[in-house]
C-alpha positions in Angstrom: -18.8 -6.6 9.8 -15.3 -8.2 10.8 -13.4 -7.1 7.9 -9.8 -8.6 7.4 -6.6 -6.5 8.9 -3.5 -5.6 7.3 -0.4 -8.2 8.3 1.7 -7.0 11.1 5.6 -7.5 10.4 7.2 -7.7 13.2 10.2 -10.2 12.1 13.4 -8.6 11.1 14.0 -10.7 9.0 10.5 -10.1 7.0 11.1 -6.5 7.5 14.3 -6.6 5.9 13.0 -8.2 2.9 10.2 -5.7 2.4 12.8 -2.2 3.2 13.3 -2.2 -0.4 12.0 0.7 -2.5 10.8 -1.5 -5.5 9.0 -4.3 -2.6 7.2 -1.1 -1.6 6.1 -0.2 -5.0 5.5 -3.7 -6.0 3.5 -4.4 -2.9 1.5 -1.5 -2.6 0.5 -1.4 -6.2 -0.4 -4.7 -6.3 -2.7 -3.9 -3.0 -4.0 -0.6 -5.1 -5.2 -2.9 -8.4 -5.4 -6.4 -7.6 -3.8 -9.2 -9.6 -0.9 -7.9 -12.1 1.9 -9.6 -14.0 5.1 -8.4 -13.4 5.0 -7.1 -16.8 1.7 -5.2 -16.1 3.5 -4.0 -12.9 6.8 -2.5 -14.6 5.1 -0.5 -16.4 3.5 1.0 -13.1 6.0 1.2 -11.0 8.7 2.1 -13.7 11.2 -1.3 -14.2 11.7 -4.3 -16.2 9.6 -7.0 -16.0 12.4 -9.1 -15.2 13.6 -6.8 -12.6 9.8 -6.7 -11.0 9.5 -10.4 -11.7 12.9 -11.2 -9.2 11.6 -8.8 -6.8 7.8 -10.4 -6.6 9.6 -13.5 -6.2 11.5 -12.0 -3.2 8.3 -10.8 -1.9 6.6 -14.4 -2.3 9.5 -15.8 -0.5 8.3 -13.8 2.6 4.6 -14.4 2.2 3.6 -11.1 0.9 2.9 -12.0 -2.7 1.4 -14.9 -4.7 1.2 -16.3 -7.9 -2.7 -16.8 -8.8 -4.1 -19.1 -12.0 -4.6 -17.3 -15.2 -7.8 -17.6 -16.7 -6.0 -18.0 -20.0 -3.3 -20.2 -19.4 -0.8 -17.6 -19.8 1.5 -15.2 -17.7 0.6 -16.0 -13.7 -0.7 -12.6 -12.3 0.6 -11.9 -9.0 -1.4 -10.9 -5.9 -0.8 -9.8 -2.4 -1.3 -11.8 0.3 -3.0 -9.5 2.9 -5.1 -6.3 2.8 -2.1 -4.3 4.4 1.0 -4.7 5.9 1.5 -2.7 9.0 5.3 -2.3 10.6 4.6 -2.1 13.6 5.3 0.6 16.6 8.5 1.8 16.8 10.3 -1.1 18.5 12.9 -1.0 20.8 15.2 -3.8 19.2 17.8 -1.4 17.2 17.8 -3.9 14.1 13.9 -4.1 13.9 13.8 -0.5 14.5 16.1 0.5 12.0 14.2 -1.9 9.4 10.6 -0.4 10.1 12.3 3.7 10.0 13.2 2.5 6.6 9.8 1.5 5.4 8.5 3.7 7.0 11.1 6.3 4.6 9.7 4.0 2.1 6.1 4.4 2.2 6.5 8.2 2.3 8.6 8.3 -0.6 6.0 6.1 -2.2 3.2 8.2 -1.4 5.1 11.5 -2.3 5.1 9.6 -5.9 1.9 9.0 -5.9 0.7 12.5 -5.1 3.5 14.0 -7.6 2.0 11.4 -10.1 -1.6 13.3 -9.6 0.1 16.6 -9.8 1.5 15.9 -13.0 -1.6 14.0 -14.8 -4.7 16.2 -13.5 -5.0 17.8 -16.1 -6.0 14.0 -18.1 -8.8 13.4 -15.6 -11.8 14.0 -15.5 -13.4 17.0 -13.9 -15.9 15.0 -11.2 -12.5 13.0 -10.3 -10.8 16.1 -9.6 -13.6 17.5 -7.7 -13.6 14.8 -5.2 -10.2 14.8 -5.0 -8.8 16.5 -1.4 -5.4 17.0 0.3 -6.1 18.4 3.8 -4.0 18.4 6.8 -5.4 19.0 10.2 -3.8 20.2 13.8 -5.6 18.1 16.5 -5.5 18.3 20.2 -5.3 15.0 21.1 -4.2 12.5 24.1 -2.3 9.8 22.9 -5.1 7.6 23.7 -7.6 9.7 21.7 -5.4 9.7 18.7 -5.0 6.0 19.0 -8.9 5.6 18.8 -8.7 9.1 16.3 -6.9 6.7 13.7 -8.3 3.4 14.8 -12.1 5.6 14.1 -10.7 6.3 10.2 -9.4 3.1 9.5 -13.0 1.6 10.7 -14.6 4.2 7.7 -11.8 3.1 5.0 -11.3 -0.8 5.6 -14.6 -1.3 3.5 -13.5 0.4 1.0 -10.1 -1.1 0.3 -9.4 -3.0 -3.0 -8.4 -6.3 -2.2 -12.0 -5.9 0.8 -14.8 -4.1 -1.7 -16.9 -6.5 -4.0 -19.4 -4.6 -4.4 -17.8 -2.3 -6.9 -20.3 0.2 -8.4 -19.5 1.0 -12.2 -16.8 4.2 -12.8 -14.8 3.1 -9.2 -11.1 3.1 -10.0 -8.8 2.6 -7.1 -7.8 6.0 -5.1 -5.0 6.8 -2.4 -6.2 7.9 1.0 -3.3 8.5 3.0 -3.2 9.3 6.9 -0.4 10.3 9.4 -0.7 10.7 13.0 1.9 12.0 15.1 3.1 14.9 17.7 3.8 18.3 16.1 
């Protein structure tokens, strides 16, 4: 099955617009649940609606985000553009670099949230969710090579699974963070 891949940003400019810590939030929340308003996504990611709605509209400007039809003629929902965004190897280019270390800062601090966010809620799910819930970290011996087909051999497994891929949706799904990070020790 030829799934779709994330979007590579590569321009600095794109970069630049993204290395924002409420873009990130915005972005990958809207990648987590689909379709929000920016009202819907305050309240996620902790702003104004008017704050998130500037932002979005930032994001739009560089092709991550859309606005999509309401079925009711109200509030547009917003929706990301691509399955993923992906900065990128570390570039040589000093201003590109220092855009994608930023993200990259970004991300982690996003995810850090995210896992924080579980930490401090557990005790309001429910116990089959907590059950299949995992954080594992593993010590590999690894080429460089291997690693590259390591991570490229995990992304194959998840990609099917990713919100904006999966329609077949079984009943009781709701959206979880899998998060991977592959590098020297």
């Amino acid at each position: 099955m030829d799934l779709p891949q994330p979007r590579r940003v590569t321009d600095v400019d794109a970069l630049r617009a993204l290395a924002h810590p409420l873009r990130v939030s915005l972005l990958n929340h809207l990648l987590a649940v689909g379709p929000r308003t920016a009202s819907s996504c305050a309240e996620a990611v902790g702003s104004t609606a008017s704050n998130c709605s500037w932002h979005l509209r930032q994001l739009a400007k560089n092709g991550f985000v859309e606005r999509v039809e309401a079925g009711d003629g109200r509030e547009r929902p917003w929706r990301a553009t691509s399955v993923g965004y992906d900065v990128g190897g570390f570039d040589e280019d000093p201003e590109v670099r220092t855009q994608q270390d930023a993200l990259l800062a970004l991300g982690l601090n996003d995810e850090n949230r995210l896992v924080q966010r579980f930490l401090d809620r557990q005790h309001e799910l429910p116990r089959e969710w907590l059950e299949a819930s995992a954080m594992h970290g593993y010590a590999v011996n690894v080429t460089p090579e291997e690693l590259v087909g390591l991570v490229g051999l995990i992304d194959d497994i998840l990609r099917p699974y990713l919100v904006p891929v999966r329609e077949d949706v079984p009943e009781g799904a709701r959206p979880a963070h899998v998060g991977i990070r592959a590098f020297p020790r």
